[in-house]
Every structure is written in C-alpha cells, then in structure tokens.
C-alpha positions as a printed Julia matrix, in Angstrom:
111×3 Matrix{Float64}:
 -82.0   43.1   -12.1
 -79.84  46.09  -10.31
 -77.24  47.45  -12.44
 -74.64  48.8   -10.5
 -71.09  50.32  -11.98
 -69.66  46.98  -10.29
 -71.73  44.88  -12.61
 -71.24  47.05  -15.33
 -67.37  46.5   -15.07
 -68.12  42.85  -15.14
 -70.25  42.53  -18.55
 -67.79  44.95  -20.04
 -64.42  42.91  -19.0
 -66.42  39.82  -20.43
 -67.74  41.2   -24.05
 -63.79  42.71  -24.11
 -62.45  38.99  -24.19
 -64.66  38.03  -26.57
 -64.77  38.34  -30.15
 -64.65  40.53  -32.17
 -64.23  42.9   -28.89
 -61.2   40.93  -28.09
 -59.33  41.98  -31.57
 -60.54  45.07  -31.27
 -58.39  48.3   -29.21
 -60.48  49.05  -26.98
 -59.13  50.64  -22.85
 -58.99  48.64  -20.24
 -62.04  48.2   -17.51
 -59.96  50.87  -15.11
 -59.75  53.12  -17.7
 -63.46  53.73  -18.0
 -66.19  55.82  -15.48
 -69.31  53.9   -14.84
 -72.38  54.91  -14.58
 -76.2   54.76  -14.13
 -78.63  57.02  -14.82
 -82.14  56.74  -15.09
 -82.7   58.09  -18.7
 -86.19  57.0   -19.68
 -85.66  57.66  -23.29
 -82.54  56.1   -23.83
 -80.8   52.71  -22.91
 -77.49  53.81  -22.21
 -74.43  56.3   -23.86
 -71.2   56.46  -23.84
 -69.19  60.0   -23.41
 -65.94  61.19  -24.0
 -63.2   60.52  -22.35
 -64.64  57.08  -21.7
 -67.84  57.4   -19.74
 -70.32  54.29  -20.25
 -73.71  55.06  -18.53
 -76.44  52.93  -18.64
 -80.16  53.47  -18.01
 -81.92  51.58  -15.31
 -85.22  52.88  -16.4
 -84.73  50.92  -19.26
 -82.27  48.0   -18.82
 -84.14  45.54  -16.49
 -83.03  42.43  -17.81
 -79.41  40.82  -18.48
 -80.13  40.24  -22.5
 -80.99  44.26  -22.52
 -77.68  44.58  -20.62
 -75.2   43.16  -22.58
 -76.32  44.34  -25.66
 -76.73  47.97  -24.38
 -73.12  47.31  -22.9
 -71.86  46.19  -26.3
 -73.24  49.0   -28.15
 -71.77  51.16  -26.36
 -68.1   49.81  -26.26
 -68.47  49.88  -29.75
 -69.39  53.4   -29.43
 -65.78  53.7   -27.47
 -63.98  51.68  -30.05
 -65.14  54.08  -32.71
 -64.2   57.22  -30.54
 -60.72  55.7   -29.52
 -60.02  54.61  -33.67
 -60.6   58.74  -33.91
 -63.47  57.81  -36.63
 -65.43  61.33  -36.53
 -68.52  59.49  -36.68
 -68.09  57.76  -33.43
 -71.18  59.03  -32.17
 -73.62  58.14  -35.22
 -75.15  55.04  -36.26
 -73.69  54.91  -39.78
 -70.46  53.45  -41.93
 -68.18  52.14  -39.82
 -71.66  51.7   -36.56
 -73.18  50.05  -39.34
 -70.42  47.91  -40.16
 -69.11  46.71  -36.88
 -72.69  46.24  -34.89
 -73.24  43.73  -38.42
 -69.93  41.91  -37.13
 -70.56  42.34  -33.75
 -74.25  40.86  -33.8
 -73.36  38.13  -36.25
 -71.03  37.2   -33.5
 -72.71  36.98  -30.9
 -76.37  36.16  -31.85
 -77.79  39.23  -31.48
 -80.7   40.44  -33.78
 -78.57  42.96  -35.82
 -81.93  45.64  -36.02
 -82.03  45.5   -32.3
 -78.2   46.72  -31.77
C-alpha cells in the first residue's frame, strides 16, 4: 500500500470520529503536518507542534496503518492534555492505548 499525507489525513479524520478518539480533544485534520519518512527502525512519531509522520519502510499494510496512526494521535492527545509524559509509553500511554485497543480490537501488546 502507498501511504501518502492524503491518506494519512483520511485514517486520521476516521479514528477522530470514532471512539474513544471522538470524546477525546484532539486538533482538527488541518491543524496537523503530514508526513512520511522512511524510518526503518520505527513505525511512525508524532512531533511537536502536531507533526504525525509515518514510516513507509515499515507500514505496508492498512492494519499496520491504522494502528500506527492511532498510536500516534494518542501521542497528540497526550501532548495537547499538557501530560509531561506525552512522549513515553507509561501512566496515562498505558492507560489510554488499554481503552483505545479494547475499543477497537486491537491486540493491546501490539499498540
């Protein structure tokens, strides 16, 4: 599959009406930079002031996408609630990913 910033937009506007994305605050689709890189070592990142890259080197199918997408809006959400963890994979990660993956059938190890 060919991940563009287009297609990015798209799985990002959709996870954002969804929930638990839906309750949460998270910006707007026009409000955020989208890139790809091609990052062999990681699936994508997201970077203050609301850059959401993801990796074509290792995103190659639509499961990998929307998952990589979701982590990283969550990633956002953390950074835009001002939680000064935003960028680690504990307490409040830990927490949300659980409610996020529980949601949407996603294998809560994998996110």
């Amino acid at each position: 599959m060919q991940i563009t910033p287009d297609s990015m937009r798209a799985v990002y506007e959709m996870l954002a009406q969804l929930p638990p994305f839906k309750r949460l605050k998270i910006p707007p689709s026009d409000q955020i930079h989208f890139q790809v890189y091609a990052d062999p070592g990681c699936y994508g990142e997201y970077e203050p002031e609301h850059i959401i890259r993801i990796s074509k080197a290792k995103v190659g199918h639509l499961d990998t996408f929307i998952k990589t997408m979701a982590h990283e809006m969550l990633h956002l959400y953390l950074y835009v609630s001002r939680n000064k963890e935003w960028d680690k994979h504990t307490g409040k990660f830990a927490y949300y990913a659980n409610r996020i993956s529980l949601a949407m059938g996603f294998d809560p190890k994998e996110f």
